[in-house]
Backbone bond lengths (Angstrom), bond angles and torsions (degrees), N, CA, C in turn:
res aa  C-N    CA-C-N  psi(-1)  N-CA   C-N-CA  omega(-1)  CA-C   N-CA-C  phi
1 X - - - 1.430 - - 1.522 107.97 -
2 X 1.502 97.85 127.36 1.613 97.05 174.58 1.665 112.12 -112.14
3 X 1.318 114.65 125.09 1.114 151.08 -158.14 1.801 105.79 -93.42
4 X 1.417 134.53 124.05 1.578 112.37 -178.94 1.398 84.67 -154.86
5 X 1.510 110.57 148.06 1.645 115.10 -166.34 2.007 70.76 -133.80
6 X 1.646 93.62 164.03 1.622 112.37 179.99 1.458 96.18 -162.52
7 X 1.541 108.84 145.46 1.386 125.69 -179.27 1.440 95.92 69.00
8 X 1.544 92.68 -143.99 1.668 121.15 -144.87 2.071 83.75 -73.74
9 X 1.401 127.20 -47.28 1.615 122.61 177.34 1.578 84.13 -48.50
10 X 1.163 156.07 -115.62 1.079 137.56 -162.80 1.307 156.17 10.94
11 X 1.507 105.83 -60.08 1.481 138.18 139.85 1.255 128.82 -27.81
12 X 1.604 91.56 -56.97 2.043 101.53 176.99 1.261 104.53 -67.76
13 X 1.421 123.11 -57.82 1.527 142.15 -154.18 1.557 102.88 -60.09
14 X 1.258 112.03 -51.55 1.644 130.80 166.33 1.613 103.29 93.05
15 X 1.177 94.53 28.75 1.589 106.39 -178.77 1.683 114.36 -138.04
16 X 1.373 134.63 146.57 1.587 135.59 178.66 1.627 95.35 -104.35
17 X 1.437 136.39 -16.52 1.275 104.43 172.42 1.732 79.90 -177.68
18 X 2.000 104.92 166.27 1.518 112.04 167.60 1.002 88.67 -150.23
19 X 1.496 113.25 167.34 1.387 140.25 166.78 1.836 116.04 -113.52
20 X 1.153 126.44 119.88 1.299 142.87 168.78 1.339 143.46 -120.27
21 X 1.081 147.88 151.41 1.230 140.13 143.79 1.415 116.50 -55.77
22 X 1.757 123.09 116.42 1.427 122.13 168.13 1.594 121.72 -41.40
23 X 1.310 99.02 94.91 1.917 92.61 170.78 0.906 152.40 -37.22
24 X 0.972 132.03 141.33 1.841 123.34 -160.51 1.423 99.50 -57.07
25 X 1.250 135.32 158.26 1.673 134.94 162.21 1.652 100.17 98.33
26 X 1.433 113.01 -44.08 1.330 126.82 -160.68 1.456 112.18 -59.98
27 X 1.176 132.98 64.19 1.466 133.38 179.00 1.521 123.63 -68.85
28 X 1.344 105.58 -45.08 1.211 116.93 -138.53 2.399 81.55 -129.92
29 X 1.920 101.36 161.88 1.637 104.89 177.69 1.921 87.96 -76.88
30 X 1.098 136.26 -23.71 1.909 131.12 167.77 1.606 103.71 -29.77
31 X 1.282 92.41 -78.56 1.822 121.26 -160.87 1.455 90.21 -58.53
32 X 1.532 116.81 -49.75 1.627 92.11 -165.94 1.452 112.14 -84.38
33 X 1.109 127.45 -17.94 1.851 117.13 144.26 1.192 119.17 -58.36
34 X 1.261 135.96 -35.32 1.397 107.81 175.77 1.555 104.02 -77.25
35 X 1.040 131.14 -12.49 1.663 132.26 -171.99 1.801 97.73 -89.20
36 X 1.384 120.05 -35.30 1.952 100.49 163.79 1.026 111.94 -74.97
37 X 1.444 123.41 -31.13 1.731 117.91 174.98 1.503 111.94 -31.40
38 X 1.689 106.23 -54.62 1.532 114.72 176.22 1.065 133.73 -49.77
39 X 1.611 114.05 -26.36 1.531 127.23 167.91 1.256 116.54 -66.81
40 X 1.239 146.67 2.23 1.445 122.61 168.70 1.664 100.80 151.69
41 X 1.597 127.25 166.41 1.143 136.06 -171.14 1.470 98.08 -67.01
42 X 1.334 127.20 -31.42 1.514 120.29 -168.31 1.424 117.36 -92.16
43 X 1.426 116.59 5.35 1.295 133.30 171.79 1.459 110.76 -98.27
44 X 1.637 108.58 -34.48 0.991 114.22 161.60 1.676 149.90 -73.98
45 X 1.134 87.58 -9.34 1.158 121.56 -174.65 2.270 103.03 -103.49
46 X 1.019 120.07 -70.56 1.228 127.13 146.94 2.162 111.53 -3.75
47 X 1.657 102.69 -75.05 1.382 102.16 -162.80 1.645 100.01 -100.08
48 X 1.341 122.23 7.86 1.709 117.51 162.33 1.587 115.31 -18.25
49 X 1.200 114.16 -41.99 1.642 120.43 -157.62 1.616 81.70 -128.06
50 X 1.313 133.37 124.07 1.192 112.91 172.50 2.077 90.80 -103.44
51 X 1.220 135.60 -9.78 0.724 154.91 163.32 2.006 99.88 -46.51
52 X 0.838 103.24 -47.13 1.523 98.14 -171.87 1.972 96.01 -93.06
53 X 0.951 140.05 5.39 1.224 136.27 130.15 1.715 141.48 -108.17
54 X 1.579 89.50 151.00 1.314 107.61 -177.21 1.298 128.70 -96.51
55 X 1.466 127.86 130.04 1.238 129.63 -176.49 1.450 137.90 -89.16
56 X 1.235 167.81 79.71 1.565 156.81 -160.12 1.814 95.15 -103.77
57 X 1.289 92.93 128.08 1.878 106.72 144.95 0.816 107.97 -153.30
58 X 1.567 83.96 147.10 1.860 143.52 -152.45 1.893 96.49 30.25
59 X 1.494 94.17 68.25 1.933 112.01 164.43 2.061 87.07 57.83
60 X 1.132 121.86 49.39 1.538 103.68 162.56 1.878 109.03 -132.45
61 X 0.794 139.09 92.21 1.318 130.34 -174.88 1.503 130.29 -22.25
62 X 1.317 140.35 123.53 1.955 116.28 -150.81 1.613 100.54 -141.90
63 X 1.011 121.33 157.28 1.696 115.80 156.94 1.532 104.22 -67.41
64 X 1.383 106.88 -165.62 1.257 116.26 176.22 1.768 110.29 -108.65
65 X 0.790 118.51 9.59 1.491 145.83 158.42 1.722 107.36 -80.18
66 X 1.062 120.63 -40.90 1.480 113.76 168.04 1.789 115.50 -37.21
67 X 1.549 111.97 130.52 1.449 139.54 -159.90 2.258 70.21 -81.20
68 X 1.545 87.80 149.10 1.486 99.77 157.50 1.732 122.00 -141.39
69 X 1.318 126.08 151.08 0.636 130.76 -131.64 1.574 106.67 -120.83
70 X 1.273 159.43 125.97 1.626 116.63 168.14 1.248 115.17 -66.33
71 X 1.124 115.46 -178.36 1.443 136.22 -143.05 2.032 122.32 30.64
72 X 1.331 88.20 23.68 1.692 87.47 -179.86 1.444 117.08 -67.93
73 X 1.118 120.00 165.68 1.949 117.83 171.44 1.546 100.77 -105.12
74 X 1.053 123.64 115.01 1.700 136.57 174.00 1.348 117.32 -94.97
75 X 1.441 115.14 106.41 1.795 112.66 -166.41 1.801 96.82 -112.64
76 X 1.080 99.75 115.74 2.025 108.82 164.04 1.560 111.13 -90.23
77 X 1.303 108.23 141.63 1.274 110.73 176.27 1.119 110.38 -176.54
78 X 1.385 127.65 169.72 1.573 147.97 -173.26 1.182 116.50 -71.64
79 X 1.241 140.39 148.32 1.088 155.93 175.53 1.684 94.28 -51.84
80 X 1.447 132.21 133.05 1.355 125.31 172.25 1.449 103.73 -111.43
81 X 1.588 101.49 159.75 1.674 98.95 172.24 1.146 84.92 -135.95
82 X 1.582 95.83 165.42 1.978 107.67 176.48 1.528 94.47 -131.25
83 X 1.783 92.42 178.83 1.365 104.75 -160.43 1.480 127.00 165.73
């Protein structure tokens, strides 16, 4: 599973992208936020509001109820506005 944070989720995380094996438990984009939460204050800090982030896998926009898969692409990001 490839994992890619952009903007300010980025910033916190202190990382632009990882590669993993999907974790055991990890079904669902829920479980695997609460499972980076576990990684560290800046993950934690990052998904506080999961409300103020946005999710895409493999480039499709999803709830956090979206089923995951291994080898999926997992994109975090900010709320966007246009204009």
């Amino acid at each position: 599973m490839k994992i890619i944070y952009f903007a300010w989720v980025r910033e916190k995380t202190g990382t632009a992208e990882e590669t993993f094996e999907r974790p055991d438990g990890v079904d669902d984009v829920a479980a695997l936020i609460q499972w980076l939460k576990g990684r560290g204050e800046g993950y934690q800090t990052a998904f506080a509001d999961p409300a103020m982030v946005r999710v895409a896998v493999n480039q499709e926009h999803v709830g956090v109820d979206h089923r995951l898969a291994d080898g999926d692409e997992v994109a975090f990001f900010p709320p966007v506005t246009g204009g």
